[in-house]
Legacy VTK file of the C-alpha trace (Angstrom):
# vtk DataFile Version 3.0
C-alpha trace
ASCII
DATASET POLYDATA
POINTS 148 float
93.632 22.903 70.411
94.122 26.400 71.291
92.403 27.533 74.876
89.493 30.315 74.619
90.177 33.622 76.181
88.974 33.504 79.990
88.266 37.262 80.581
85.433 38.197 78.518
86.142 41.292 76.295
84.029 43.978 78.670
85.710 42.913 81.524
89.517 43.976 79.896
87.435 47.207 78.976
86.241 48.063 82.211
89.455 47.051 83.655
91.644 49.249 81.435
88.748 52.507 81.344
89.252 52.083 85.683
93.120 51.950 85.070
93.038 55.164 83.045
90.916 57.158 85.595
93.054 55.935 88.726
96.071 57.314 86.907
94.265 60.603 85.624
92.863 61.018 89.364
96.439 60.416 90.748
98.663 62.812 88.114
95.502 65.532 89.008
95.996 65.120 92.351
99.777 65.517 92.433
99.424 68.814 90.269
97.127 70.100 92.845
98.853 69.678 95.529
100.557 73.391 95.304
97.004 75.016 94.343
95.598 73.223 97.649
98.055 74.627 99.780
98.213 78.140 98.326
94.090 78.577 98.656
94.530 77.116 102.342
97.152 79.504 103.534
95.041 82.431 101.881
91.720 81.876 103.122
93.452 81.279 106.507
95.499 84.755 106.368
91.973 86.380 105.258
90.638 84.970 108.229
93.880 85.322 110.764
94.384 88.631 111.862
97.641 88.935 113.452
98.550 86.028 112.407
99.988 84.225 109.301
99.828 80.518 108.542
102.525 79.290 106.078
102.722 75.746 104.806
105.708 74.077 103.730
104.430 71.001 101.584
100.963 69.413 101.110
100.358 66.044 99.794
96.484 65.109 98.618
95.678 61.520 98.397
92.096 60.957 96.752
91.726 57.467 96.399
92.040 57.103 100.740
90.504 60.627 101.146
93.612 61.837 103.280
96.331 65.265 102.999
99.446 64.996 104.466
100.726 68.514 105.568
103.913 68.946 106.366
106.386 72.528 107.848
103.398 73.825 109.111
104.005 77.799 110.981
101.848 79.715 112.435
103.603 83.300 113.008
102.508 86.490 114.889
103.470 89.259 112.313
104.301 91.737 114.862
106.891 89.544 116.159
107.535 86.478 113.901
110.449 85.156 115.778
110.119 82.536 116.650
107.149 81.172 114.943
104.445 80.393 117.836
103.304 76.968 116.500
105.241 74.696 114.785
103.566 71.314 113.009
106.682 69.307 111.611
103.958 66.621 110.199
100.168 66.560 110.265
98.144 63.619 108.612
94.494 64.449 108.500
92.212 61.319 106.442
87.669 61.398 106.165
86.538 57.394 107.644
84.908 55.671 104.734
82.667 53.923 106.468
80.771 56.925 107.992
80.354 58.561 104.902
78.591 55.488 103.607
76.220 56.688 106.994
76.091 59.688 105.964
78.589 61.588 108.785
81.425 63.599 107.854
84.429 62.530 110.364
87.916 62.649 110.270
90.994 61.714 111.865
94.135 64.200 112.344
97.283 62.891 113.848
99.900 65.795 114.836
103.753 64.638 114.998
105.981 66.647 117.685
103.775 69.567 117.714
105.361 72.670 119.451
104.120 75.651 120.957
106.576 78.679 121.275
105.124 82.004 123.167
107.867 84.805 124.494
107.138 87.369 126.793
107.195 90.192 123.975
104.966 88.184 121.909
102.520 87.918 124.864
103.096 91.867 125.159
102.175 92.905 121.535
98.658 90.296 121.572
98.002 92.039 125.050
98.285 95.282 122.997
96.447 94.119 120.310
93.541 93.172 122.410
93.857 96.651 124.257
93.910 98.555 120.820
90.733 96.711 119.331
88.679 97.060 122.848
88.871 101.187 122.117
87.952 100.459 118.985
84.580 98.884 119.714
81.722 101.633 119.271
80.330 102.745 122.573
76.608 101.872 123.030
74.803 104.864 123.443
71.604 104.272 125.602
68.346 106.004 124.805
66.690 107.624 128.000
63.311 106.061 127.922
60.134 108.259 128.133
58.491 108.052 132.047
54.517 108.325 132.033
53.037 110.202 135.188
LINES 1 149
148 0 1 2 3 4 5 6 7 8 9 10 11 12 13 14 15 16 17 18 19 20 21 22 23 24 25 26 27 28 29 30 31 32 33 34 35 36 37 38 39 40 41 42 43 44 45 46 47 48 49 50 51 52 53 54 55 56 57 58 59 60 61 62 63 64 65 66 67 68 69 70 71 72 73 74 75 76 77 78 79 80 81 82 83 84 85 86 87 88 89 90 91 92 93 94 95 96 97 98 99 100 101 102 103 104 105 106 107 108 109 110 111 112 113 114 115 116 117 118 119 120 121 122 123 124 125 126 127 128 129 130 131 132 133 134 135 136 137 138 139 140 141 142 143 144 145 146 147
């Protein structure tokens, strides 16, 4: 006598429609990966000035809400050598469990982070700041009316 299938028919179903999305949400994340990183280093350089951040590789993983980041530079463009910071790795991830509470927190871990600042770059942001203090309007100061 022939043994009756175990796993009811939905079950296989659900099992092979959750199958499907995993692997759709993996092969999208993979083929954002270089989208991710370009609109990073943009909206950084838009906000930078100064400054330019460049970013060697990114790596997005959805399913653990976590981006791996790695030949991360942060260069003074008036004097790019040598780059001032310099992130070989950086693995940022969001906790699960406080988003089921409702907080947004993360955790960032920094591998052999180093910091590089040279006398002539410390000139030109000491210039910098000089150069955008004269820019600043002068507040002009109304004389105020005396009554006698």
């Amino acid at each position: 006598m022939a043994q009756a299938n175990i796993v009811p028919r939905w079950l296989r179903w659900t099992g092979l429609i959750l199958a499907i999305l995993i692997v759709g949400v993996l092969i999208a994340a993979s083929l954002m990966d270089g989208p991710i990183r370009g609109y990073i280093e943009r909206h950084a350089n838009q906000q930078l000035e100064g400054y330019q951040l460049r970013i060697g590789k990114l790596d997005l993983h959805p399913l653990n809400l976590s981006l791996d980041i790695e030949d991360v530079a942060l260069i003074q463009t008036a004097q790019p050598e040598p780059p001032m910071v310099v992130i070989p790795k950086w693995h940022a991830s969001m906790q699960w469990s406080q988003l089921f509470r409702g907080n947004v927190v993360s955790d960032h871990a920094l591998e052999r982070p180093a910091i590089h600042f040279t006398r002539t770059q410390a000139k030109e942001e000491a210039k910098e700041k000089r150069e955008k203090q004269c820019k600043m309007p002068f507040s002009r100061s109304i004389p105020s009316a005396s009554t006698n």
